[in-house]
BABA-260259 format. One record per residue (C-alpha): x negated, y, z negated; residue in three letters; residue number from 1. Coordinates in pm, 1 decimal, padded with zeros to 6 digits. Layout:
BABA-260259
<<X Y Z> "Ala" NUM>
...
//
This chain:
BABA-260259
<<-01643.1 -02776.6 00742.5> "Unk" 1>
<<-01275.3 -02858.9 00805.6> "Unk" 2>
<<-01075.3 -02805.1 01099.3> "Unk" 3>
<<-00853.0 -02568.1 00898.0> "Unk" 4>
<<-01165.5 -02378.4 00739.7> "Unk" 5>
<<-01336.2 -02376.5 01091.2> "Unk" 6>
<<-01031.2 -02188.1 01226.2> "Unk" 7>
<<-01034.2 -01951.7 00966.8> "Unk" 8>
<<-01373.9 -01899.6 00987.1> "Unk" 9>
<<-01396.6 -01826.4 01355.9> "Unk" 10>
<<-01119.0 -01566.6 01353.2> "Unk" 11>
<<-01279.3 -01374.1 01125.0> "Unk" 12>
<<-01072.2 -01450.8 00821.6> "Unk" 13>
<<-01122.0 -01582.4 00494.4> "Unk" 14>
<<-01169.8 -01927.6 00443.1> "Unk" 15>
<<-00826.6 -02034.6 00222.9> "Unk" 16>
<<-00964.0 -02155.9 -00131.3> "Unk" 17>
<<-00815.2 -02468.1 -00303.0> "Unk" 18>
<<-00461.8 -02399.0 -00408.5> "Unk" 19>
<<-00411.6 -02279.2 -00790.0> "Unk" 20>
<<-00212.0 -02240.3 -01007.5> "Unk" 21>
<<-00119.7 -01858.4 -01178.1> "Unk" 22>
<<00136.5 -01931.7 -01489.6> "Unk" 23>
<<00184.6 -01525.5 -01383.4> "Unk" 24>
<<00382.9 -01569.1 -01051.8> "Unk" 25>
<<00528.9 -01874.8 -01186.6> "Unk" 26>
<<00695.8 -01653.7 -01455.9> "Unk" 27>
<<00788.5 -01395.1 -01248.9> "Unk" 28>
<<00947.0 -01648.1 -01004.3> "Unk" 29>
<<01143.7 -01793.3 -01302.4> "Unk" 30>
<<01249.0 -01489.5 -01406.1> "Unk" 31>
<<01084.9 -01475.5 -01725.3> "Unk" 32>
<<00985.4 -01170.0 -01864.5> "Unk" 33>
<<00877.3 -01266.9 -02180.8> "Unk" 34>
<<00662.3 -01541.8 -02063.8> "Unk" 35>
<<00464.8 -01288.2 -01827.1> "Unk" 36>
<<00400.0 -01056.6 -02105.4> "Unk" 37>
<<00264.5 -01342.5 -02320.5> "Unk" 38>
<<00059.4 -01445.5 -02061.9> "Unk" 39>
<<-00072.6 -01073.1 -01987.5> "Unk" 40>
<<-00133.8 -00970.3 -02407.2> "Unk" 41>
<<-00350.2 -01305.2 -02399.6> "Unk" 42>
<<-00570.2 -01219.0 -02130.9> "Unk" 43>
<<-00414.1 -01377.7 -01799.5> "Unk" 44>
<<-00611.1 -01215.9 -01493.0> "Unk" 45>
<<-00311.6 -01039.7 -01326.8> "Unk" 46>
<<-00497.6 -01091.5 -01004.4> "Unk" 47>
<<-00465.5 -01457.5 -01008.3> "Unk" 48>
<<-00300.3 -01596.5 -00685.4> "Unk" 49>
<<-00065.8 -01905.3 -00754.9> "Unk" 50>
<<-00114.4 -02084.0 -00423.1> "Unk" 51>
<<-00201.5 -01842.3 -00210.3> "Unk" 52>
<<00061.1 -01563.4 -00355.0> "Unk" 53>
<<-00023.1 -01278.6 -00559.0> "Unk" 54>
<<00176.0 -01147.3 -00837.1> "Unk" 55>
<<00181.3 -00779.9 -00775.5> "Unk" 56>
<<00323.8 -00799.6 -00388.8> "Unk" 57>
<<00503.5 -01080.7 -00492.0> "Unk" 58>
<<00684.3 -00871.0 -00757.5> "Unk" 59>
<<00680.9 -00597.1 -00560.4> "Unk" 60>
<<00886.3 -00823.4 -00240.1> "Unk" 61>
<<01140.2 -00909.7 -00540.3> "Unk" 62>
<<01199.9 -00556.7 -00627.6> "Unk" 63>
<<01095.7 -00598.5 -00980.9> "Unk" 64>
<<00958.5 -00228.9 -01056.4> "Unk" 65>
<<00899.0 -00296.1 -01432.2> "Unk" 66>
<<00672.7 -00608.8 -01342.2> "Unk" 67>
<<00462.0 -00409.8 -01138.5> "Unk" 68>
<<00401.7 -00113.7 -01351.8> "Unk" 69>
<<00305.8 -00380.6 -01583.3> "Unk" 70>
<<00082.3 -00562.4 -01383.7> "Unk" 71>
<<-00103.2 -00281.9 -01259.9> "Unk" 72>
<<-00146.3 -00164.0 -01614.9> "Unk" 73>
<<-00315.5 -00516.8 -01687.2> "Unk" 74>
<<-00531.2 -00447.8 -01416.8> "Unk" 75>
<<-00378.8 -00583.2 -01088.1> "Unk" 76>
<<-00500.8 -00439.8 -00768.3> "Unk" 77>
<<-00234.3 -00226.9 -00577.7> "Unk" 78>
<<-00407.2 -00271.5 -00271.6> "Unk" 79>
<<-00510.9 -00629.1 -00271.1> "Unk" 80>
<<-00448.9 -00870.4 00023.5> "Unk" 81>
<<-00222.3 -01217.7 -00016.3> "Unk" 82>
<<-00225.2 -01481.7 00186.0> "Unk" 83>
<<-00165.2 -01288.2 00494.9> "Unk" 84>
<<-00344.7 -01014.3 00459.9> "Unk" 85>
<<-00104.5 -00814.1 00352.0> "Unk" 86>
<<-00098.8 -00546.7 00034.3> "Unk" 87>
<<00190.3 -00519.3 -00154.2> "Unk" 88>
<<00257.1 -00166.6 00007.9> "Unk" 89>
<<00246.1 -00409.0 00389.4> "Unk" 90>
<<00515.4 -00651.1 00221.9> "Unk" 91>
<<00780.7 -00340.2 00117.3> "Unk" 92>
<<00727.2 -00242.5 00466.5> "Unk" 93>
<<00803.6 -00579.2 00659.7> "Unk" 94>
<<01106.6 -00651.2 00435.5> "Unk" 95>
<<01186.7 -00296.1 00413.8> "Unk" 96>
<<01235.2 -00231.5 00075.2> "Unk" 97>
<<01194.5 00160.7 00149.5> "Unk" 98>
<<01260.3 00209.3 -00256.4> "Unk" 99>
<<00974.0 00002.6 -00326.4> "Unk" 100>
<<00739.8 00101.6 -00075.4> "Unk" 101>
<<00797.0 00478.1 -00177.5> "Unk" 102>
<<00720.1 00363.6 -00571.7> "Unk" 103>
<<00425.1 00216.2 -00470.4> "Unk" 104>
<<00301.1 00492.2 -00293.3> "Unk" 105>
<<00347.8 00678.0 -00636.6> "Unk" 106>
<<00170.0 00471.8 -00815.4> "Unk" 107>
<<-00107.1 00517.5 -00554.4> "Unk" 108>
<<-00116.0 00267.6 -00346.2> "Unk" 109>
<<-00359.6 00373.0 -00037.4> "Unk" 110>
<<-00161.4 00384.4 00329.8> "Unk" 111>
<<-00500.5 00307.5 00532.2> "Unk" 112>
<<-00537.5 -00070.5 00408.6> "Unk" 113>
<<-00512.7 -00320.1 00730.0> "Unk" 114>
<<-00433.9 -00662.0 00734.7> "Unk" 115>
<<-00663.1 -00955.4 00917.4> "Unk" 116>
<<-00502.4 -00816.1 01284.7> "Unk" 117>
<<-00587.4 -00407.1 01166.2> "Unk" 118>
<<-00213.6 -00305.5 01117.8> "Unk" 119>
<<-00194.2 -00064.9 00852.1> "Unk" 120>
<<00205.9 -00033.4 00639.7> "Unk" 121>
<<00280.5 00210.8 00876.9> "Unk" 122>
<<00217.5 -00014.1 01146.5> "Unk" 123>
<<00472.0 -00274.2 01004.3> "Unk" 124>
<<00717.6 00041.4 00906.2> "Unk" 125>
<<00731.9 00151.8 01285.3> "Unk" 126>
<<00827.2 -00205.2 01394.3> "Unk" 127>
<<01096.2 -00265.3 01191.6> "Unk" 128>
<<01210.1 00115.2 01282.8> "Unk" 129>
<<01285.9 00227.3 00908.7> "Unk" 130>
<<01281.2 00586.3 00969.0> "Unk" 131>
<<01265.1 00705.9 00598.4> "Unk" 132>
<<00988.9 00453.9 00561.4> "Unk" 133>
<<00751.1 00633.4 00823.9> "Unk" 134>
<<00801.3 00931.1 00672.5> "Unk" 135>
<<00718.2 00876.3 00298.3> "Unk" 136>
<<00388.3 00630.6 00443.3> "Unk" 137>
<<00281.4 00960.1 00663.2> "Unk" 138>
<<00365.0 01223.9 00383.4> "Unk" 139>
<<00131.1 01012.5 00194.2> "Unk" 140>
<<-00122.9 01088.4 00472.7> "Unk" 141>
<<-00099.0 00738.3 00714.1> "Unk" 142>
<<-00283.7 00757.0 01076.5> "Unk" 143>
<<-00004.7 00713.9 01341.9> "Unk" 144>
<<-00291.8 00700.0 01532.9> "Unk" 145>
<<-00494.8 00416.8 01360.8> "Unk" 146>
<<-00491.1 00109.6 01613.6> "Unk" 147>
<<-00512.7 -00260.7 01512.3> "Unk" 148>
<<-00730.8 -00475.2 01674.1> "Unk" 149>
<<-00523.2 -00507.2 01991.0> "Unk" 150>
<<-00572.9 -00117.7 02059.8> "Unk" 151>
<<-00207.2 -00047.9 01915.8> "Unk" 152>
<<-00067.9 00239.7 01729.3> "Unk" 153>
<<00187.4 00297.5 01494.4> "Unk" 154>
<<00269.8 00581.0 01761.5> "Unk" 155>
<<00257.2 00342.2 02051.1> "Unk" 156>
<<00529.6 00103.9 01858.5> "Unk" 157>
<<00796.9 00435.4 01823.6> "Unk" 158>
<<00661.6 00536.5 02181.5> "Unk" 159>
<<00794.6 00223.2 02299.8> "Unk" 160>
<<01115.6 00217.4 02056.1> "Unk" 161>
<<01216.9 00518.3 02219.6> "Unk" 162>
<<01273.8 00866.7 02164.1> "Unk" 163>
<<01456.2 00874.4 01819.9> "Unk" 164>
<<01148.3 00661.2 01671.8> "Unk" 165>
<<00908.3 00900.2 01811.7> "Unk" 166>
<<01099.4 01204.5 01719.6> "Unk" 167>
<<01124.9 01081.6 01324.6> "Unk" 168>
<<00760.8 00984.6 01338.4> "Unk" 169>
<<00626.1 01378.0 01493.7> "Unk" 170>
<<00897.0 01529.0 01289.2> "Unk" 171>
<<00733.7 01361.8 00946.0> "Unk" 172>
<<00339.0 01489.3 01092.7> "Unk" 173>
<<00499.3 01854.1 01124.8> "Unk" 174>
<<00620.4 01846.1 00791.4> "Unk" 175>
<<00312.5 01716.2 00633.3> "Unk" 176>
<<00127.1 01940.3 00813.4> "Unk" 177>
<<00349.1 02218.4 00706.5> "Unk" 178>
<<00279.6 02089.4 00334.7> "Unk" 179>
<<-00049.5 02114.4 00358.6> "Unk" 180>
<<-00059.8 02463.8 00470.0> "Unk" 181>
<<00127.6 02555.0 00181.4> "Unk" 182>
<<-00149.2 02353.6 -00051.6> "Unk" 183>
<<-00414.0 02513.5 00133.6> "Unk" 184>
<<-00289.7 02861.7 00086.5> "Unk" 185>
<<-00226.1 02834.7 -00271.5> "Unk" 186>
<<-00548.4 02699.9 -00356.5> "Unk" 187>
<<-00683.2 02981.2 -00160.6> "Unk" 188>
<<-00467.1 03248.9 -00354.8> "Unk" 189>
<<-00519.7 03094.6 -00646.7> "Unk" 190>
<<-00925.4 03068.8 -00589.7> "Unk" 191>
<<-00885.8 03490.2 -00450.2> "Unk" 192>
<<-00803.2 03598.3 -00770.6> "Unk" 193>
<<-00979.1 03419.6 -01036.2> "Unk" 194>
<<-01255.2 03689.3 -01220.8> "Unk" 195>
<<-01651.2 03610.0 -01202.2> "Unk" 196>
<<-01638.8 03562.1 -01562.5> "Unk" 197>
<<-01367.0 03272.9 -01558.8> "Unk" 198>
<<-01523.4 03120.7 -01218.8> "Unk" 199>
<<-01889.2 03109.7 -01430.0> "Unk" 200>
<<-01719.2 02961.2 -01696.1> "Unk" 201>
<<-01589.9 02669.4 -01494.4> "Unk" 202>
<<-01952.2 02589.5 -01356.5> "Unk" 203>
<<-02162.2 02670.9 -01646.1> "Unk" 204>
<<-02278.4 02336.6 -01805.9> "Unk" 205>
<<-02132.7 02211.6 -02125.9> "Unk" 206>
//
């Protein structure tokens, strides 16, 4: 084993692959559209890494909306790791692309992924103090209270930031806790006044 694989190894991380080539982030690198929809209609694997990069986060870092709606309907994975460790969802967050990061979150990207040292996109979102950013990622249901692997919190980070972190962060939990109340008691009216007959026919087997 290499020295470079042996490090990986021991830290718990993936040992790096050879580098390859992905004519898909080439062509969204170059700009061309056409090229990356050739390449997808004739079967590329949208998952392909060119090098270490992925094309969806690395679409996603460029702001390119329309490449990753396309992607993901070719069958990238919104919640795959690059390089780094980091989902596409982590990368909106560290350059904060909050218009990005709240499309992605639309198109269901999942807010309790961690890269290789546990932080989650809220973690990265509460570092770089992008208050609109922490509160689409905990609307969407992120843990401010999901440490990385150094005991850390996204809640600890706008602890230390100070109070206006803090307050954005507890004033985003209130409101999605406020939201769903409202779900909860609107599914309950809703199930309060449905009749036997149309509950029965909503169980009975097909």
């Amino acid at each position: 084993m290499s020295w470079m694989r042996h490090k990986f190894a021991s830290r718990g991380r993936p040992t790096p692959p050879a580098p390859q080539e992905s004519g898909i982030v080439m062509a969204i690198s170059n700009g061309d559209r056409g090229w990356l929809q050739s390449l997808l209609a004739g079967g590329a694997d949208a998952n392909a890494a060119h090098r270490g990069t992925l094309p969806l986060p690395f679409a996603a870092r460029r702001g390119e909306f329309d490449i990753v709606d396309s992607l993901i309907a070719h069958g990238a994975d919104i919640d795959a790791r690059n390089e780094k460790g980091l989902t596409a969802l982590m990368d909106a967050a560290v350059s904060s692309h909050e218009a990005m990061l709240q499309g992605l979150l639309a198109r269901g990207a999942k807010t309790d992924k961690t890269d290789y040292s546990g932080k989650t996109a809220l973690h990265y979102a509460a570092h770089t103090l992008q208050f609109g950013m922490i509160e689409s990622l905990v609307m969407a249901g992120a843990d401010a209270d999901a440490s990385d692997h150094k005991g850390e919190s996204p809640r600890d980070i706008c602890e230390t930031a100070g109070r206006f972190a803090l307050t954005a962060l507890e004033s985003a939990e209130k409101r999605y806790a406020e939201e769903l109340q409202k779900k909860t008691a609107a599914l309950a009216r809703s199930l309060s006044v449905m009749k036997p007959a149309s509950v029965r026919s909503r169980i009975a087997p097909r």
